[in-house]
C-alpha positions as CSV (number, residue, x, y, z in Angstrom):
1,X,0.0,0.0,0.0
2,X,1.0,3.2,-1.0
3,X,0.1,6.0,1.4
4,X,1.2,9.9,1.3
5,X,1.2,12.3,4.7
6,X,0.5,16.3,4.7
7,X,1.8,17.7,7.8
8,X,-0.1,20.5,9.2
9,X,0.1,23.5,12.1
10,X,-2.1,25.2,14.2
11,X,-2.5,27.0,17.4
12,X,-5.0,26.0,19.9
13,X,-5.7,26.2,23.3
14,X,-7.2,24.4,25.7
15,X,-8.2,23.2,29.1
16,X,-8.3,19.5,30.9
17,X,-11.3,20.0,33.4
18,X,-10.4,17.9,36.8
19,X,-6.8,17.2,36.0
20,X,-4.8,17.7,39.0
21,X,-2.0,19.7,37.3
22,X,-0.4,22.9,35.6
23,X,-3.0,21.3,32.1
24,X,-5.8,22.5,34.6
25,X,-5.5,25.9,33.6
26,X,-6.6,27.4,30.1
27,X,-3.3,26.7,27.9
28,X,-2.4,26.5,24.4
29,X,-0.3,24.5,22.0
30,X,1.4,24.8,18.5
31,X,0.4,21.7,17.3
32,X,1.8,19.7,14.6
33,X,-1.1,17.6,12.7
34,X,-0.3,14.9,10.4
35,X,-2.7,13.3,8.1
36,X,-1.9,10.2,6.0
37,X,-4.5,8.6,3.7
38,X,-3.8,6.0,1.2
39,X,-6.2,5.1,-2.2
40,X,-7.9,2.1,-3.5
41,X,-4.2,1.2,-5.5
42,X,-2.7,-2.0,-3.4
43,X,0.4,-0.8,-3.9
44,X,1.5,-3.8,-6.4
45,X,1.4,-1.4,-9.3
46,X,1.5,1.8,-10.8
47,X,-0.9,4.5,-10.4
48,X,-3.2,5.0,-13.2
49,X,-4.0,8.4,-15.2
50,X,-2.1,11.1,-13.3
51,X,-0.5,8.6,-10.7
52,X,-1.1,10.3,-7.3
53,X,-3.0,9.2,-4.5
54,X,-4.6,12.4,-4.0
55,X,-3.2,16.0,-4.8
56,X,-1.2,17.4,-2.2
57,X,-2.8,20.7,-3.3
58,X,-6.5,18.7,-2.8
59,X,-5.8,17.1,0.4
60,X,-4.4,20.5,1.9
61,X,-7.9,22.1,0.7
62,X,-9.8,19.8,2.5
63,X,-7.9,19.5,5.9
64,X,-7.7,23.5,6.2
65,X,-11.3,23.5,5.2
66,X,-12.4,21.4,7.4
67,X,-10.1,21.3,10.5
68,X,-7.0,24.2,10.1
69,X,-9.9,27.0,10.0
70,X,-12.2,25.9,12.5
71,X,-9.4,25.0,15.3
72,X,-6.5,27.5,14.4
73,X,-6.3,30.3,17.1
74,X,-9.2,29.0,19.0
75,X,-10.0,27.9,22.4
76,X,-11.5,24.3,23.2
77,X,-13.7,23.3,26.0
78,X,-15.3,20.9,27.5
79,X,-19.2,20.9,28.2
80,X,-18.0,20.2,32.1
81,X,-15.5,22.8,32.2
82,X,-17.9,25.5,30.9
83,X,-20.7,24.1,33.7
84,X,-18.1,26.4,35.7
85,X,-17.5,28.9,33.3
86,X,-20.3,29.5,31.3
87,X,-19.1,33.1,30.5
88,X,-16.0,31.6,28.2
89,X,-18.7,31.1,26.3
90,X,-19.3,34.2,24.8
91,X,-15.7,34.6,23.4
92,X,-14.8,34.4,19.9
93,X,-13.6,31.4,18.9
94,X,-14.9,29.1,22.0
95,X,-15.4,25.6,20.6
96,X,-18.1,23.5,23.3
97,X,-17.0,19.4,23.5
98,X,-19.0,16.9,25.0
99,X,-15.4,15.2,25.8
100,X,-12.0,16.9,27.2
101,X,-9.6,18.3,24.7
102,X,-6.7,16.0,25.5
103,X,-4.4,14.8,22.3
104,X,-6.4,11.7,22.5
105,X,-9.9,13.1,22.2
106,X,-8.7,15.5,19.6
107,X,-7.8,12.5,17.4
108,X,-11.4,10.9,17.5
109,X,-12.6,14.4,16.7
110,X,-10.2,14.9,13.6
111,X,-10.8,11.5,12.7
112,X,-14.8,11.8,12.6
113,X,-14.7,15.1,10.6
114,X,-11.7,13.8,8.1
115,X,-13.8,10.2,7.5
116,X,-16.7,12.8,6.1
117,X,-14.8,14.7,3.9
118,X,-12.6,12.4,1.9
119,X,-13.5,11.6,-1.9
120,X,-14.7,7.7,-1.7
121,X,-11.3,6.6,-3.6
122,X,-9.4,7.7,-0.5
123,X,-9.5,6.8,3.2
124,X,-7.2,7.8,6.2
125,X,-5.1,5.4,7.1
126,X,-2.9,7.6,10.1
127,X,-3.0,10.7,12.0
128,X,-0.1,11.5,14.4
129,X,-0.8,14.8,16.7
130,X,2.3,16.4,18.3
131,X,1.3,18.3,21.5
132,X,4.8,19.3,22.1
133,X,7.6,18.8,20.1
134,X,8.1,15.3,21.8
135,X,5.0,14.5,22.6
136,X,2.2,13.0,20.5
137,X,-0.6,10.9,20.1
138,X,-1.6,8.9,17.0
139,X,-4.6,6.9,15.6
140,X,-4.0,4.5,13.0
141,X,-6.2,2.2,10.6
């Protein structure tokens, strides 16, 4: 299987309602994103007609428009941190989750909104979210 990886940055912030450390308070990241997704070729021969997987251009298109623009420079919360602080909510750029905002739950969220926006011929096979420079989480296939 032949699979190609975009790798994408953004600047979020966040909060971990609960935890007992320095992540309790609102904090933000430069995050690192990146998105692999393979096609329906098994990898045994050529690419037909122009031979890519997807366009690097088209798959840039549809993470930004889908994922880069909604989460860049915004602040994430969860439903039982704002219980607390129901005020956030009046900010620009508040985003309301059911679950916490840890690298983890990220993951399941980019993965749910990525699985609906991908052309049929291609699916994601891997996404790898660096928190920190040395820390990340991943989700593969």
């Amino acid at each position: 299987m032949i699979r190609i990886t975009k790798i994408f940055h953004f600047e979020m912030a966040h909060v971990i309602s609960g935890y007992n450390g320095r992540c309790k308070n609102i904090h933000g990241h430069s995050y690192e994103l990146h998105v692999s997704v393979a096609g329906q070729n098994t990898g045994e021969t050529y690419i037909t007609g122009q031979g890519f997987v997807i366009d690097f251009k088209e798959l840039k298109q549809l993470v930004y428009k889908d994922i880069i623009d909604l989460l860049d420079h915004s602040l994430v919360l969860s439903e039982a941190f704002l219980l607390n602080h129901p005020e956030l909510l009046k900010e620009d750029h508040v985003l309301a989750w059911k679950h916490e905002p840890t690298a983890e739950n990220i993951l399941y969220y980019l993965k749910e909104k990525l699985d609906t926006v991908f052309p049929d011929h291609i699916r994601l096979v891997q996404l790898k979210l660096y928190e920190t420079k040395d820390s990340y989480a991943e989700w593969v296939l």
